[in-house]
N, C-alpha and C positions, 0 to 999 in steps of 0.2 A: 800456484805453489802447492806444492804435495804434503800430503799429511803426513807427520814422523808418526813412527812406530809407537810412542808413547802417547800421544795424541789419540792413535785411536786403540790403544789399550784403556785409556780414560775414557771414552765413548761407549766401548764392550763391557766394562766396567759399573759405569753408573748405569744401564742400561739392564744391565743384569741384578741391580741391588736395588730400582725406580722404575717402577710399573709408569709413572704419572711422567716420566720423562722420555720412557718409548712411545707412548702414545703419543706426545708430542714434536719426537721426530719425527716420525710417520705422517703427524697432521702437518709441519712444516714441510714435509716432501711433498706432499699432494697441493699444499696452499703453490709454493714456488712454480710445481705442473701448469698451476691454475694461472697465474699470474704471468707464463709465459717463459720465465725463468729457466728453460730445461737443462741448464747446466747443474744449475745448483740443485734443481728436484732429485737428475741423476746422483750426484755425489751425495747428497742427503739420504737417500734410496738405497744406496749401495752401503752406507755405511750402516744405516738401518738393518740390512740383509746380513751382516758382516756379522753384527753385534747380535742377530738374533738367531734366523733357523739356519745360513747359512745357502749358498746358492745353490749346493749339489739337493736339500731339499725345497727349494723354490722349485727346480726343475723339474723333478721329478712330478708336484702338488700341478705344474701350469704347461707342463709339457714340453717346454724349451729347453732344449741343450745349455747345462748349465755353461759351457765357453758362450755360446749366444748371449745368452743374462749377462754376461759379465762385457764381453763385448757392447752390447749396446747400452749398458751403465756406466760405463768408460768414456775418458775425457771426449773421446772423441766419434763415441759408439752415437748414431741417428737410430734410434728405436721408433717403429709405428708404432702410432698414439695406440692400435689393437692390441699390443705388447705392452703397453704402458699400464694400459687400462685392465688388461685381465692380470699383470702382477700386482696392483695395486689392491683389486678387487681380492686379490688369495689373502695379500698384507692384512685388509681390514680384516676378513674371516677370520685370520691366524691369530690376530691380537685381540681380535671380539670388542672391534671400536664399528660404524657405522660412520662417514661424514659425510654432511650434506652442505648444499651451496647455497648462500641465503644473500644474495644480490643488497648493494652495501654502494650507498654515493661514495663517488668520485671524490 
């Protein structure tokens, strides 16, 4: 289902007025990565990008044509986990968070 225009107007929104609420979309896109989830990392990821620097600056910071970024953060975009992982790694930089994996029972 797509997301209406107002929907992520409120996204850009709270995102831009809540330090403590980008950080945790961000953590929520990397958690879903992690979990396998990559549909929902991507759209979590993109909307994160959407809401904050914007993909023409992702691009430029990680080197990928921002159509590529966009491309493979889309419904139906297959990104290499190398792609995954070095925009992910700008993400933390740009928001000055660090996350680590702390192995967690089943």
């Amino acid at each position: 289902m797509p997301l209406t225009r107002d929907f992520k107007e409120t996204i850009r929104a709270r995102v831009e007025r809540d330090p403590k609420f980008r950080k945790e979309l961000l953590r929520e896109g990397v958690e879903a990565m992690l979990a396998g989830d990559v549909a929902m990392a991507k759209t979590i990821l993109r909307d994160y990008i959407n809401a904050t620097l914007g993909f023409t600056d992702l691009a430029k910071a990680t080197r990928i044509p921002s159509k590529s970024l966009m491309r493979m953060l889309g419904p139906a975009g297959n990104p290499r986990a190398g792609n995954l992982f070095e925009i992910v790694s700008f993400l933390q930089r740009h928001e000055g968070v660090r996350f680590e994996v702390k192995a967690a029972r089943a």
